[in-house]
N, CA and C atoms as a LAMMPS dump frame, in Angstrom:
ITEM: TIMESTEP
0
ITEM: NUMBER OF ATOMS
561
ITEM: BOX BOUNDS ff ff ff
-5.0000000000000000e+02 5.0000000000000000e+02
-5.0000000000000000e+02 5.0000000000000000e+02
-5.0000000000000000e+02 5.0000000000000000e+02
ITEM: ATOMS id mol type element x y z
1 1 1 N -345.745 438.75 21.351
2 1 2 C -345.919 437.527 20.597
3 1 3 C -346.236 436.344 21.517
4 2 1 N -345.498 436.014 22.377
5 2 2 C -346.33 435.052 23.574
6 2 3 C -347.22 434.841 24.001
7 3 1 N -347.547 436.663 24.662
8 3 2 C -348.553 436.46 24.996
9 3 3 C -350.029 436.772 24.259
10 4 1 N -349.668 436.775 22.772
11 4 2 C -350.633 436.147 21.626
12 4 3 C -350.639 434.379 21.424
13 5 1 N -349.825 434.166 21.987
14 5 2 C -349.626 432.362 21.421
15 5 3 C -350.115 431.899 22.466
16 6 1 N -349.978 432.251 24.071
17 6 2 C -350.557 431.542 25.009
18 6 3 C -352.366 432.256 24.785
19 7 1 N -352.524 433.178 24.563
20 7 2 C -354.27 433.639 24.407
21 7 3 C -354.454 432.71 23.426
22 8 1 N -354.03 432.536 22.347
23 8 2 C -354.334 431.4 21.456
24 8 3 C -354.267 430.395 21.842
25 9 1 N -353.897 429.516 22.472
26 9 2 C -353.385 427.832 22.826
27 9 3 C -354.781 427.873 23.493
28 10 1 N -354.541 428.785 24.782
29 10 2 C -355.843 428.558 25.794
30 10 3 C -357.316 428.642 25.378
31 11 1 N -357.223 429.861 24.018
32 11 2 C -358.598 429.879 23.281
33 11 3 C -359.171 428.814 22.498
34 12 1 N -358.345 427.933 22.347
35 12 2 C -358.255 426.825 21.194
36 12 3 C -358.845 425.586 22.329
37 13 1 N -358.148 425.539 23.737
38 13 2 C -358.416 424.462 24.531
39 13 3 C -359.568 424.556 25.229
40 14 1 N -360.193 425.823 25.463
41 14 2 C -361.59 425.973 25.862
42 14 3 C -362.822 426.14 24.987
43 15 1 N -362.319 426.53 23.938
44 15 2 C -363.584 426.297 22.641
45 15 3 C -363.285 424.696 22.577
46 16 1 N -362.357 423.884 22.707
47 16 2 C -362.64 422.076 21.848
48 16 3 C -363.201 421.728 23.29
49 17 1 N -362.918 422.23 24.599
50 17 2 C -363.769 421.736 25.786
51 17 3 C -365.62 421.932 25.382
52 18 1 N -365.905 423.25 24.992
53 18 2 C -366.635 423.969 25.35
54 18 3 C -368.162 422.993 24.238
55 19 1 N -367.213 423.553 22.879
56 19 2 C -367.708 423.031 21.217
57 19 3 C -367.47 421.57 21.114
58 20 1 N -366.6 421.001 21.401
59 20 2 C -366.577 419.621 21.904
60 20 3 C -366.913 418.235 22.182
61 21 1 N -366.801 419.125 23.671
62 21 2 C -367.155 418.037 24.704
63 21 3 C -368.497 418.27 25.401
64 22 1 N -368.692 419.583 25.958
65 22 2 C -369.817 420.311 26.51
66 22 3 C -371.263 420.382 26.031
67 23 1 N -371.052 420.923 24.928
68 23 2 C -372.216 420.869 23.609
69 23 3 C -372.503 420.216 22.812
70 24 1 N -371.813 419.095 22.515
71 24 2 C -372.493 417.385 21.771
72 24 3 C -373.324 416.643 22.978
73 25 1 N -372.608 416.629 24.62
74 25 2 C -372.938 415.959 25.83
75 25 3 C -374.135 416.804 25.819
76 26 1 N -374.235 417.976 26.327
77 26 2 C -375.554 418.322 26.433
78 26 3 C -376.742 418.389 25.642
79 27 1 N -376.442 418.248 23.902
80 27 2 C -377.168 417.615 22.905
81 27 3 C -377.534 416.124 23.104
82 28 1 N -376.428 415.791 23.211
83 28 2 C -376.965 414.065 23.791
84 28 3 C -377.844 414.113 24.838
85 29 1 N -377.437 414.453 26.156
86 29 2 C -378.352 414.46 27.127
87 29 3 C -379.938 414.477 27.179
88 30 1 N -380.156 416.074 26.256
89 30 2 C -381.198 416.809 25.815
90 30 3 C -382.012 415.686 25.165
91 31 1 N -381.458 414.979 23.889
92 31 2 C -382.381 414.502 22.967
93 31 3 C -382.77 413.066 23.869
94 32 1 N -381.982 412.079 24.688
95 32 2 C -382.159 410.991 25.491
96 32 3 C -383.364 411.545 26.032
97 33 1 N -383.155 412.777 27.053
98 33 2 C -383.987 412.912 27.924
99 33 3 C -385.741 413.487 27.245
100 34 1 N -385.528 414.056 26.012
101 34 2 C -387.16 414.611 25.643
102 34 3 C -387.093 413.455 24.22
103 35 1 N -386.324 412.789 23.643
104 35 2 C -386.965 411.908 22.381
105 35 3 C -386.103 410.821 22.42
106 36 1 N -386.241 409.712 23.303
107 36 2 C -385.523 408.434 24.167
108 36 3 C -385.668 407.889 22.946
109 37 1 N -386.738 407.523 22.372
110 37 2 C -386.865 406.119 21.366
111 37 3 C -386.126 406.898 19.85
112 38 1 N -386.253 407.917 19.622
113 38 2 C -385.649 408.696 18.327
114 38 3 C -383.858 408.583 18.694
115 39 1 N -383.71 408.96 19.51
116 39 2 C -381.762 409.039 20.296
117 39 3 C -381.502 407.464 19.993
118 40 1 N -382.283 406.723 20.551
119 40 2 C -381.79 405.28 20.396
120 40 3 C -381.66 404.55 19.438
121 41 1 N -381.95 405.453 17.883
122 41 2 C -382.277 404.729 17.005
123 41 3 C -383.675 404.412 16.251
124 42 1 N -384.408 404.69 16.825
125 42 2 C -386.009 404.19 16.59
126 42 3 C -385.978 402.417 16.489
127 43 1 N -385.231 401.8 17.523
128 43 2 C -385.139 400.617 17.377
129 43 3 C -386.66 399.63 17.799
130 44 1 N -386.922 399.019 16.703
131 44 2 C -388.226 398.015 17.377
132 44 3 C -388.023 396.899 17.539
133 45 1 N -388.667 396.436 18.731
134 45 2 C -388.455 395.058 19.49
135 45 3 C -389.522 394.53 19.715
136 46 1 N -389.325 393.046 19.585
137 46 2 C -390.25 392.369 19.963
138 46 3 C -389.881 391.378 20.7
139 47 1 N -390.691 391.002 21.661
140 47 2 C -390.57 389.775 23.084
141 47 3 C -389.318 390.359 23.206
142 48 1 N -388.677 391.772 23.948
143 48 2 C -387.257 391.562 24.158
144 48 3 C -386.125 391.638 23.262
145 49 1 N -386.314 391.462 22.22
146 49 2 C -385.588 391.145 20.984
147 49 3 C -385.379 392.157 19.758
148 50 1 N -383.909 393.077 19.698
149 50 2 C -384.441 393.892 18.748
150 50 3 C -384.351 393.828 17.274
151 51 1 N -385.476 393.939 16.584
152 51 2 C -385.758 392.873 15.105
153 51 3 C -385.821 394.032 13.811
154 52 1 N -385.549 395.49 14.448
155 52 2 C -384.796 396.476 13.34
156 52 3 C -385.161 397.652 13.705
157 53 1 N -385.129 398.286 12.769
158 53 2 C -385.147 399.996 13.038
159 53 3 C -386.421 400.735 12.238
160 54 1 N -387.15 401.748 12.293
161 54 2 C -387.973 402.227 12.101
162 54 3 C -387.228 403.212 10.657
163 55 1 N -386.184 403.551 10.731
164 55 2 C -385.717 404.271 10.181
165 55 3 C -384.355 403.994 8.946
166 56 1 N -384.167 402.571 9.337
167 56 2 C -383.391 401.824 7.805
168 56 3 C -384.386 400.637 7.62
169 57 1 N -384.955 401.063 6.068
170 57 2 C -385.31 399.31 5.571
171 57 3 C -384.796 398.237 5.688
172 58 1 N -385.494 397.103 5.43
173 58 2 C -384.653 395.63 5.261
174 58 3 C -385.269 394.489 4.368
175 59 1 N -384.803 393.845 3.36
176 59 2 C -385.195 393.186 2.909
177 59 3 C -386.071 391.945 3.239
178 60 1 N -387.232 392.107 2.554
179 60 2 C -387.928 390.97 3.049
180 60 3 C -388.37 390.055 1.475
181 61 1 N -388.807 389.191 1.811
182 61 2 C -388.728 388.063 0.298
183 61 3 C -389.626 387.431 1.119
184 62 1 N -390.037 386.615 -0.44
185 62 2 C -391.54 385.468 -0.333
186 62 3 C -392.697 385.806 -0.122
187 63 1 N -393.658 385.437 -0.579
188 63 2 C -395.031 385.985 -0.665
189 63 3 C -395.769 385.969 0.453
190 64 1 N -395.641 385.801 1.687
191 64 2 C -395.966 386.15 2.985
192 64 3 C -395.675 387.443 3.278
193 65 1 N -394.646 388.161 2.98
194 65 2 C -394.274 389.571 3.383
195 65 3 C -394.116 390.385 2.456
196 66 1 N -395.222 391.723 2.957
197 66 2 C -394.416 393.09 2.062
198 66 3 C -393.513 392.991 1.783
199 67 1 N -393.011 393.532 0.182
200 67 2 C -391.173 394.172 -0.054
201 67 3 C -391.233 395.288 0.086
202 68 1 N -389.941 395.531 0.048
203 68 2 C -389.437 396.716 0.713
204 68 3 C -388.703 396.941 -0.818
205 69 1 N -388.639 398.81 -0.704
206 69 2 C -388.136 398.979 -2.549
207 69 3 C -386.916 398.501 -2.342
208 70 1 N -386.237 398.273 -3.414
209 70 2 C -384.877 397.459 -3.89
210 70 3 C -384.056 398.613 -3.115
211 71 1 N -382.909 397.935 -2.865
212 71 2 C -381.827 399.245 -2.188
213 71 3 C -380.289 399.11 -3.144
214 72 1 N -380.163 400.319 -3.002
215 72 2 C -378.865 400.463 -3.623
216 72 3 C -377.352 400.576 -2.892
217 73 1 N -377.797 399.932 -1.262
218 73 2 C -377.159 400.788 -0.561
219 73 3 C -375.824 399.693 -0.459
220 74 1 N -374.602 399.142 -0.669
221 74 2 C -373.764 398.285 -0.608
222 74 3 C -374.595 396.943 -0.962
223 75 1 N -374.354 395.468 -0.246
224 75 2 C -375.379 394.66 -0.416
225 75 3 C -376.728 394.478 0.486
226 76 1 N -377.416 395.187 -0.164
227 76 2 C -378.644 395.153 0.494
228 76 3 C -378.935 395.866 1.617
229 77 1 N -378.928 397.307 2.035
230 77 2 C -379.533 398.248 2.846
231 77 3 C -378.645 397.841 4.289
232 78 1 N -377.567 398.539 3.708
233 78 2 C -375.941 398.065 4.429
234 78 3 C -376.113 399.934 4.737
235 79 1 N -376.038 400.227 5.919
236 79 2 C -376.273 401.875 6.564
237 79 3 C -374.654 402.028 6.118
238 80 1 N -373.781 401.361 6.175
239 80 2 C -372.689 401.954 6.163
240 80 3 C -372.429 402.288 4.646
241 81 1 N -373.186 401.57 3.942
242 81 2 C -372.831 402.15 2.299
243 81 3 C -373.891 403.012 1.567
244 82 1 N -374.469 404.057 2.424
245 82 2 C -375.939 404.018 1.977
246 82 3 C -375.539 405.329 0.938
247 83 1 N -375.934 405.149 -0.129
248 83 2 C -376.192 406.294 -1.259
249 83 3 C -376.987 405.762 -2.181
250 84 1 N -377.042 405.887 -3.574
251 84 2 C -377.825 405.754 -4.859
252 84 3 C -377.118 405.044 -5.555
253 85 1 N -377.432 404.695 -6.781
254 85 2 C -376.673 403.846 -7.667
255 85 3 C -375.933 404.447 -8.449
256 86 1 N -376.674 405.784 -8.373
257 86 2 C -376.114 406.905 -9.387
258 86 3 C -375.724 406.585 -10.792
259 87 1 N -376.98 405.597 -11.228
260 87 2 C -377.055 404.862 -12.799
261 87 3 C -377.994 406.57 -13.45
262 88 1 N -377.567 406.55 -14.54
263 88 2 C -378.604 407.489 -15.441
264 88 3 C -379.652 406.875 -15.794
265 89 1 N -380.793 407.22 -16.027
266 89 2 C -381.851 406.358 -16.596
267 89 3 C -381.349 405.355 -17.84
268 90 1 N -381.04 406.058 -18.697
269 90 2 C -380.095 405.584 -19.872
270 90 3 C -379.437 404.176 -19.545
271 91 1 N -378.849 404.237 -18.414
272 91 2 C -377.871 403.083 -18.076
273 91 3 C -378.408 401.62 -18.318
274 92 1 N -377.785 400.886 -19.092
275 92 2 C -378.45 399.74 -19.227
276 92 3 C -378.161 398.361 -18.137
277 93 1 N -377.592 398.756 -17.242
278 93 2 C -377.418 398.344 -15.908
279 93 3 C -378.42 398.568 -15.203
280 94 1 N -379.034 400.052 -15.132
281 94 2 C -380.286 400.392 -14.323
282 94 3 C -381.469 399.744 -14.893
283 95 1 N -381.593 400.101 -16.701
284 95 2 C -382.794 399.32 -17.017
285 95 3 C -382.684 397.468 -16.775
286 96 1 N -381.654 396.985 -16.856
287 96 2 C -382.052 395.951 -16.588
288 96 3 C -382.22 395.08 -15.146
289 97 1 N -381.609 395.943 -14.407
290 97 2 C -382.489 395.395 -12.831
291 97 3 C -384.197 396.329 -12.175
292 98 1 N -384.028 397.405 -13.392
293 98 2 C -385.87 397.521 -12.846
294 98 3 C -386.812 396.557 -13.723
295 99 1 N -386.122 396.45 -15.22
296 99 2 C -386.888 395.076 -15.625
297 99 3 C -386.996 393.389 -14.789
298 100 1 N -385.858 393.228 -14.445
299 100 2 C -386.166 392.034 -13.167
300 100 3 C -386.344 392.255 -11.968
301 101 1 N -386.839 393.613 -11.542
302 101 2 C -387.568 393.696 -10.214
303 101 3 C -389.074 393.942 -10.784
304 102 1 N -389.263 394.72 -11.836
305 102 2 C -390.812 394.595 -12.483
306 102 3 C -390.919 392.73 -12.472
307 103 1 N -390.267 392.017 -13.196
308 103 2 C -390.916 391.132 -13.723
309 103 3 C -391.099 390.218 -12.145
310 104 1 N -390.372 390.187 -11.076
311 104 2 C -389.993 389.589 -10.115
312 104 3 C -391.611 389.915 -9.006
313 105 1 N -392.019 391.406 -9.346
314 105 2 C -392.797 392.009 -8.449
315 105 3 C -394.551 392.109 -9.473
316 106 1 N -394.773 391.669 -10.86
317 106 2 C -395.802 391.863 -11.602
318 106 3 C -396.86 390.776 -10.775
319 107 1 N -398.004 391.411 -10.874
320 107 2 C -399.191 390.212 -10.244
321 107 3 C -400.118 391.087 -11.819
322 108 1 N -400.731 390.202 -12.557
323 108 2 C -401.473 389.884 -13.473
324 108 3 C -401.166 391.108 -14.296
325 109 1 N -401.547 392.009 -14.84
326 109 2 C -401.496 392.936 -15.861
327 109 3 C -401.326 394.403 -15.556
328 110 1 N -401.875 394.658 -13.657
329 110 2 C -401.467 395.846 -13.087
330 110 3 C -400.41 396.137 -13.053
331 111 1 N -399.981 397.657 -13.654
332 111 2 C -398.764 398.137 -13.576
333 111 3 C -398.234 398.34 -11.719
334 112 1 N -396.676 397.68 -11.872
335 112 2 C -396.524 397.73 -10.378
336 112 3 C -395.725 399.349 -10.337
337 113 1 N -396.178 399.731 -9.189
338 113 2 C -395.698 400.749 -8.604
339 113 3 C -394.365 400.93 -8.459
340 114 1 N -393.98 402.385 -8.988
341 114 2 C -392.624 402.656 -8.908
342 114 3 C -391.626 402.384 -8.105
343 115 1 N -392.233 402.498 -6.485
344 115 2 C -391.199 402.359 -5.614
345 115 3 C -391.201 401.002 -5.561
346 116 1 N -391.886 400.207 -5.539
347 116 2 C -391.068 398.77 -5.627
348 116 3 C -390.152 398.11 -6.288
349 117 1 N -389.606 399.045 -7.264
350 117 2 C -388.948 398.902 -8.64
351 117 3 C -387.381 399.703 -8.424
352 118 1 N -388.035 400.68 -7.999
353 118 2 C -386.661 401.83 -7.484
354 118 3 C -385.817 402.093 -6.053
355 119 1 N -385.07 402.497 -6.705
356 119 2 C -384.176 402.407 -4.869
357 119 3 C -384.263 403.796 -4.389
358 120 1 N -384.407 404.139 -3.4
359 120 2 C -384.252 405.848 -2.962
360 120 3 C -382.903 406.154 -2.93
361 121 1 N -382.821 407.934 -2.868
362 121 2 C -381.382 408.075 -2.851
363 121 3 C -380.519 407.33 -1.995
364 122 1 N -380.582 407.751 -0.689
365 122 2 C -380.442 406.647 0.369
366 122 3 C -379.915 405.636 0.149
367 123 1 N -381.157 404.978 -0.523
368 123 2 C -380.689 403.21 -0.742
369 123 3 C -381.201 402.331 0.715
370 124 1 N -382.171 403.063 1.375
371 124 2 C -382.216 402.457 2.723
372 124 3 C -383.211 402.554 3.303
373 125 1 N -384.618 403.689 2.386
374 125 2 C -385.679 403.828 2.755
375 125 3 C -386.2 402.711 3.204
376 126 1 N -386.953 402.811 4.379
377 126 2 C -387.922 402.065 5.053
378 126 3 C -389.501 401.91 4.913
379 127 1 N -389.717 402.911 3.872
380 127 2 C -390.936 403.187 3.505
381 127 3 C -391.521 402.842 2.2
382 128 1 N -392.706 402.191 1.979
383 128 2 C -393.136 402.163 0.359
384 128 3 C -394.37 403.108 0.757
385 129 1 N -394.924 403.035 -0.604
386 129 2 C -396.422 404.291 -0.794
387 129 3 C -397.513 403.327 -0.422
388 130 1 N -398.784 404.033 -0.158
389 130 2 C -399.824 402.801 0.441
390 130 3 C -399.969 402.17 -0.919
391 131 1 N -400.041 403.101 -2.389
392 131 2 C -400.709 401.709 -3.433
393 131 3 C -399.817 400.641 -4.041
394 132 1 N -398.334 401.16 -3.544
395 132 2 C -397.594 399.554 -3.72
396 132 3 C -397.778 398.66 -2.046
397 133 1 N -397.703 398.829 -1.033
398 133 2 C -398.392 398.08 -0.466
399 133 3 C -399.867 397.553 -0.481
400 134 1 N -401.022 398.01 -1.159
401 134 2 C -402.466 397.632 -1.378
402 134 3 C -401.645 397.088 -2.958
403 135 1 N -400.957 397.173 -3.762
404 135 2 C -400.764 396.151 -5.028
405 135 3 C -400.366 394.908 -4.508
406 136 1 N -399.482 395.048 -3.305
407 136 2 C -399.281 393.602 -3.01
408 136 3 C -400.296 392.932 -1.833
409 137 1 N -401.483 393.417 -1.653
410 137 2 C -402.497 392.488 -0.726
411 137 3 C -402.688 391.377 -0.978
412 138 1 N -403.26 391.015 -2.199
413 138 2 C -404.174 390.079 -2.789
414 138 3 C -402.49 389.17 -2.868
415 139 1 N -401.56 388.928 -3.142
416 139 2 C -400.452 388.101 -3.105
417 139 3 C -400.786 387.511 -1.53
418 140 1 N -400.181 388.516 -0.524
419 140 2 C -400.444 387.963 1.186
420 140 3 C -401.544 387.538 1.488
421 141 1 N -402.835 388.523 1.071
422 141 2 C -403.423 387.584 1.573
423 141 3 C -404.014 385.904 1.271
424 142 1 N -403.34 385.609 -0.135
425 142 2 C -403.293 384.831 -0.478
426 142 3 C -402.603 383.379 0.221
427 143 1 N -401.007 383.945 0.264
428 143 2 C -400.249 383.294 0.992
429 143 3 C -400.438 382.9 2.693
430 144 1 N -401.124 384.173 2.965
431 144 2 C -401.67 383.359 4.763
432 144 3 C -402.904 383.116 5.076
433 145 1 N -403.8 383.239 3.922
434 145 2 C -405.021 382.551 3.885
435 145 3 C -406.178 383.66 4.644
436 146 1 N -405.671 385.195 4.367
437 146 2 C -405.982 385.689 5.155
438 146 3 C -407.536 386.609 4.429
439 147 1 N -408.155 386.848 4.281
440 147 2 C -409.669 387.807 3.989
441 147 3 C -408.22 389.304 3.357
442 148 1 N -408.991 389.492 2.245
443 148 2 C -408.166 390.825 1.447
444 148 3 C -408.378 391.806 2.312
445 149 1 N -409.507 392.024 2.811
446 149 2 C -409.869 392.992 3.507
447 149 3 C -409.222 393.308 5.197
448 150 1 N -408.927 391.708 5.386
449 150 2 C -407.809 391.924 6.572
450 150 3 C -406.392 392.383 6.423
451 151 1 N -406.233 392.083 5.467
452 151 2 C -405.206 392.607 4.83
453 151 3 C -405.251 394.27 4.407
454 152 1 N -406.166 394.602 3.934
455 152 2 C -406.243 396.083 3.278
456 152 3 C -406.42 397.028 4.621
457 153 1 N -406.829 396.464 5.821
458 153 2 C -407.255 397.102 6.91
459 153 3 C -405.497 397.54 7.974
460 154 1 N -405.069 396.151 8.295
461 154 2 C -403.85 396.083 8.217
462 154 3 C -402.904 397.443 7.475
463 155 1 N -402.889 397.577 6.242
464 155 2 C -402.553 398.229 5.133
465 155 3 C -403.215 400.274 5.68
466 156 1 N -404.166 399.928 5.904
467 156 2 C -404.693 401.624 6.419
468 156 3 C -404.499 401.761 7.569
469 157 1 N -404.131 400.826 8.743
470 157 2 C -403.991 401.097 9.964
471 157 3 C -402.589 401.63 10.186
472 158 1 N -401.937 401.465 9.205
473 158 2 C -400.603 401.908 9.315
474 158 3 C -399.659 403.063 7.993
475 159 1 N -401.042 403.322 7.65
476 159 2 C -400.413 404.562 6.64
477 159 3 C -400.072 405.777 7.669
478 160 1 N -398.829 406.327 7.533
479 160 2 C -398.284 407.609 8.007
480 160 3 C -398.956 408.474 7.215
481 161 1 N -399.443 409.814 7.439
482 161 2 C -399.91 411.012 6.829
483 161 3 C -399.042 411.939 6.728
484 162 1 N -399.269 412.848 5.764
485 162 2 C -398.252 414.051 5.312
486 162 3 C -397.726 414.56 7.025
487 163 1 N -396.673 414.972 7.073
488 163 2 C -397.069 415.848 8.254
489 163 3 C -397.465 417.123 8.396
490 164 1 N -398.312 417.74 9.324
491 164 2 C -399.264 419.078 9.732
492 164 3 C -399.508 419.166 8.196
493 165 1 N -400.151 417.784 7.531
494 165 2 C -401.078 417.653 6.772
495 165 3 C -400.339 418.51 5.263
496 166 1 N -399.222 418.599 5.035
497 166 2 C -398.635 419.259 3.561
498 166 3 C -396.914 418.586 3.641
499 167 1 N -396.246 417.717 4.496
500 167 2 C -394.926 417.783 4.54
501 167 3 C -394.643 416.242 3.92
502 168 1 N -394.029 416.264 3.087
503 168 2 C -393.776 414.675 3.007
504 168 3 C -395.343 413.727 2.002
505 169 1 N -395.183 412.88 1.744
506 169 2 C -396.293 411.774 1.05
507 169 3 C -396.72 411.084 2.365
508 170 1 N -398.094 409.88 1.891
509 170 2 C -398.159 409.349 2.472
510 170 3 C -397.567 407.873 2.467
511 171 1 N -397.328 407.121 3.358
512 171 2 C -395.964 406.281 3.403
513 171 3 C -396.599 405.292 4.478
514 172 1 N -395.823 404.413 4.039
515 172 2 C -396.265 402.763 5.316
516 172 3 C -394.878 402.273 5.266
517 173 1 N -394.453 402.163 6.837
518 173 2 C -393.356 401.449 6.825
519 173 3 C -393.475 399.782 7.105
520 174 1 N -392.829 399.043 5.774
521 174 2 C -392.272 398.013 5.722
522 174 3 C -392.462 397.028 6.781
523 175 1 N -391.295 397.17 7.422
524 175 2 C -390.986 396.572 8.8
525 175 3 C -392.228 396.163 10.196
526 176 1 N -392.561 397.893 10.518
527 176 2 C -394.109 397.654 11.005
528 176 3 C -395.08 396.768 10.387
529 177 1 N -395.48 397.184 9.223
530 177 2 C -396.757 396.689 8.604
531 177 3 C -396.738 395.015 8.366
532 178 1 N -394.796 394.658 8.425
533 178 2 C -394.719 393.374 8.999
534 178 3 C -395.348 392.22 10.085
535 179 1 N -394.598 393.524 10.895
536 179 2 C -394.648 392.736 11.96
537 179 3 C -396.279 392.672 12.962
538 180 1 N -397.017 393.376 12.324
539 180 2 C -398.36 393.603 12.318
540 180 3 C -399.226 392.301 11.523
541 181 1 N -398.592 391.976 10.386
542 181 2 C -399.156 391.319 9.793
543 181 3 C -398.928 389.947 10.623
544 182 1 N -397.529 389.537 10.952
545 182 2 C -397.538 388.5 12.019
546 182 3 C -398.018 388.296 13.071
547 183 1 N -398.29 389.808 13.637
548 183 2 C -399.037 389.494 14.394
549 183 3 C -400.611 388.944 14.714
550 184 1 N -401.345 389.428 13.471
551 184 2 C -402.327 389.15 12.727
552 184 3 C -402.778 387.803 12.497
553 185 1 N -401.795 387.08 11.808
554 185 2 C -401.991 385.512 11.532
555 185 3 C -401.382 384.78 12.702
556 186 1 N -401.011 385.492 13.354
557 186 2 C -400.603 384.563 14.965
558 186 3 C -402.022 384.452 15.545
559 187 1 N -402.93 385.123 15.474
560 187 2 C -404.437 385.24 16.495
561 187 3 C -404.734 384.159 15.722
């Protein structure tokens, strides 16, 4: 019986070394050393400064900037609360904040696109579809005085593609297509 309890104690203290400590560190190591900017977050910076993540949305407002779809995630695309609203369609809680994000997000008689209306499961997506970003051109480029077409170009320079062409939609992140656009009306 002991010397079942000491094979056990010691089996227990070299698997939590091993499973642990050993094999998260060398996972860490691994991913730093072959995917640095993915390990870190996918954090983007500018002048020095880091102004968000590639990989949680963030709210943006006013007719200068893309929106980003509504989030469900605590207040406002809070990573630590991130899930769904988990409203039923039915819910008249749900219908009435996609009716004041429709009415908040309508430009003339075009139906606006779903994801600007809806929250992902998440609640934290960073991504809209290219034709709710091309629904909202003609707003920006309005607001920075900018040619639609600088705008729509903007808008294709930064569509993500399926990946190996079948995985996923195609998608424009938010944040980028931002900070692109500032960069844009800064020239």
């Amino acid at each position: 019986m002991k010397k079942t309890l000491i094979t056990s104690v010691l089996y227990t203290i070299v698997t939590a070394i091993l499973l642990g400590l050993a094999y998260p560190m060398l996972v860490l190591g691994l991913s730093h050393l072959l995917f640095p900017h993915q390990a870190d977050g996918s954090l983007i910076t500018r002048n020095g400064k880091v102004v968000g993540s590639a990989l949680i949305g963030q709210a943006f407002s006013g007719d200068m900037y893309f929106h980003s779809r509504p989030s469900a995630a605590g207040n406002g695309y809070d990573p630590t609360a991130s899930g769904g609203s988990n409203l039923a369609a039915t819910s008249s809680a749900l219908i009435t904040r996609i009716d004041a994000s429709v009415a908040a997000e309508k430009i003339g008689n075009t139906p606006v696109p779903v994801d600007l209306v809806t929250a992902s499961g998440s609640g934290l997506d960073p991504d809209i579809s290219p034709a709710a970003a091309y629904y909202q051109a003609p707003r920006i480029a309005q607001a920075r005085h900018l040619p639609i077409s600088t705008v729509n170009r903007l808008i294709e320079d930064h569509i993500t593609q399926r990946l190996f062409g079948l995985l996923g939609e195609p998608h424009v992140n938010v944040l980028e297509l931002n900070l692109a656009l500032d960069s844009q009306s800064a020239h």
